[in-house]
Structure formats: C-alpha cells, structure tokens
N, C-alpha and C positions, 0 to 999 in steps of 0.2 A: 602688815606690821613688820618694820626690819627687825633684823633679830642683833643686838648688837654684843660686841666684842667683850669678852671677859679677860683680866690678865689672872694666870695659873702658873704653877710654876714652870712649865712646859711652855709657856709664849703665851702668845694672846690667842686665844681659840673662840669658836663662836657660842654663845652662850645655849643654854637646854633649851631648847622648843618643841612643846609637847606636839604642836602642830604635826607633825611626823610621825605622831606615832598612832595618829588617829585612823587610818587603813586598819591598825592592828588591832584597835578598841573599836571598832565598829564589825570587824571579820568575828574577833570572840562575842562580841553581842549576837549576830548574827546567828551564830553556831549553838549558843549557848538556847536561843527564843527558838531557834528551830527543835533541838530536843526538846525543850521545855514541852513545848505544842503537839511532839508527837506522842507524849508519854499524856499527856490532855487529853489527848482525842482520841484516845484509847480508850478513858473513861467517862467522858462527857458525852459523846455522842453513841447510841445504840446501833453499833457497826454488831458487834458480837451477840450471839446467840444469847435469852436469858433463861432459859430452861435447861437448868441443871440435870441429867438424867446418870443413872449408875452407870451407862456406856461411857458418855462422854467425862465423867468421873474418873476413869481406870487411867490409870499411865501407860503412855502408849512406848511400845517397843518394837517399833520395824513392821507393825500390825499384827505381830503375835501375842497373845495373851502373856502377860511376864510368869514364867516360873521358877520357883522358889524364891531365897531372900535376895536383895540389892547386895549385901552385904558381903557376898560370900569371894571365898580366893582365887588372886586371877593368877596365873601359871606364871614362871618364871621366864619363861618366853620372851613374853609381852615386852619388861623390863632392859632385856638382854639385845634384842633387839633396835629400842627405845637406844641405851645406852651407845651400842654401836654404832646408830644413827649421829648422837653426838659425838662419840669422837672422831668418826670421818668427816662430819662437816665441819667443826672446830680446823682440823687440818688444811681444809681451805680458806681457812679465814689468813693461816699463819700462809701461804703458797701465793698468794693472790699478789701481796704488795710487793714481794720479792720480785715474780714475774713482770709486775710491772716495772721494777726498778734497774732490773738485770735485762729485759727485751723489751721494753718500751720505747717509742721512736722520742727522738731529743733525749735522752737519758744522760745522766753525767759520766762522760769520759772515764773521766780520772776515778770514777766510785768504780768501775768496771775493768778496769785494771790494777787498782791496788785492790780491793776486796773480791775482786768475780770469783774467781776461782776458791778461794777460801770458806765463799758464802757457799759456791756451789757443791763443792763436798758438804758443807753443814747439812744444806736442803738432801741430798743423796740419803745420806744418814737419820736425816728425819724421815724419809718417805721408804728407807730398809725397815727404821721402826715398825713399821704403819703395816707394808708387810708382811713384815712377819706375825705380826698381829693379826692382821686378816688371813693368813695360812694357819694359827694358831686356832682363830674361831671356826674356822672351816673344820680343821679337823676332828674341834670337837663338837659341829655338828649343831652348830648355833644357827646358822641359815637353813635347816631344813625344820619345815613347817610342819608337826605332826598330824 
C-alpha cells in the first residue's frame, strides 16, 4: 500500500504509516508476554517446594542466623564513602566530553584554538578541586576501614 504525500507547512512530506512502527509493537509485546509468563510459571506450575517448615521460614542472611533488629544504625562510614563514590564519578561525567572534544581525532580546529587553552585551565582547576578534596578526606581519615 503506497503511502502517499501530505502538504504541511514544511513541504510536502510523506504521510504517518504506522507500518514502521510495527518491529517496535511487536518487540514490546514480546517483552511484555515473556515477563508475563515468567511471573506465571512461578505460580502455576509446582517447580517450588510446598512444605512450609520454620527453617525455611527464617530470613536468610549470608547463612547466619540474623541477630538482633533489621532496624538498627548503620555507621557513618557507609554514607561517606557512598557519598565519595559519587562525587568522583560525577567528575567523570563532567572530564569525559571535554577529552573528547579537546584530543579527539577530526575535532574542530578552530574550538581548539580559540577555547583550548581557557577550557584547559578551567578543567586544571576543576581537577585542583577534586584534589584537594581527596587530600582533605584522606586526611581525616575517611578511606580507612575500621
């Protein structure tokens, strides 16, 4: 079935055909029947064990019995850590495009002589931040694991 010509304000363009889009309605079908079926046959078919017992009742922790509550305080470590983990890799997010843009092969001339050097001090100064930051944590002692 041709697909024929529409006038828009942009020229004459070829009209919607959903025919193209059918890969993508058939990929989420797909996707969609295959969870369906596995979350199914989890419960339809007798793969699992039906004998409830108080062992396999316990919540299991690494195969240690849990002690004391779920609940209780996890040290500031954890956090500090966690925290430091993002902001050095945030830093690479901001590093990444630049490199590419400043020592990438085919790069623009002209962006590498009127900006290089200005960008390059900016990035210098962003990675003194950084740092001095990581000298900052170090010294009080954030990377040693108690």
């Amino acid at each position: 079935m041709p697909v024929t010509p529409v006038q828009t304000p942009g020229g004459i363009e070829p009209a919607f055909d959903l025919v193209a889009y059918y890969p993508v309605l058939i990929y989420a079908a797909v996707c969609i029947l295959f969870g369906l079926s596995a979350v199914a046959a989890t419960h339809l078919f007798p793969f699992k064990p039906r004998k409830p017992t108080k062992i396999k009742q316990m919540p299991y922790e690494s195969g240690m019995d849990p002690i004391g509550s779920a609940r209780m305080q996890f040290d500031v470590k954890f956090y500090l850590i966690a925290i430091l983990f993002l902001v050095f890799d945030v830093e690479l997010l901001f590093l990444y495009p630049w490199a590419v843009i400043a020592f990438g092969e085919g790069g623009d001339q002209t962006w590498r002589t009127v900006f290089g050097t200005i960008v390059f001090v900016e990035i210098m100064v962003f990675l003194a931040t950084f740092v001095i930051a990581y000298a900052y944590a170090w010294k009080k002692g954030v990377f040693q694991w108690r």
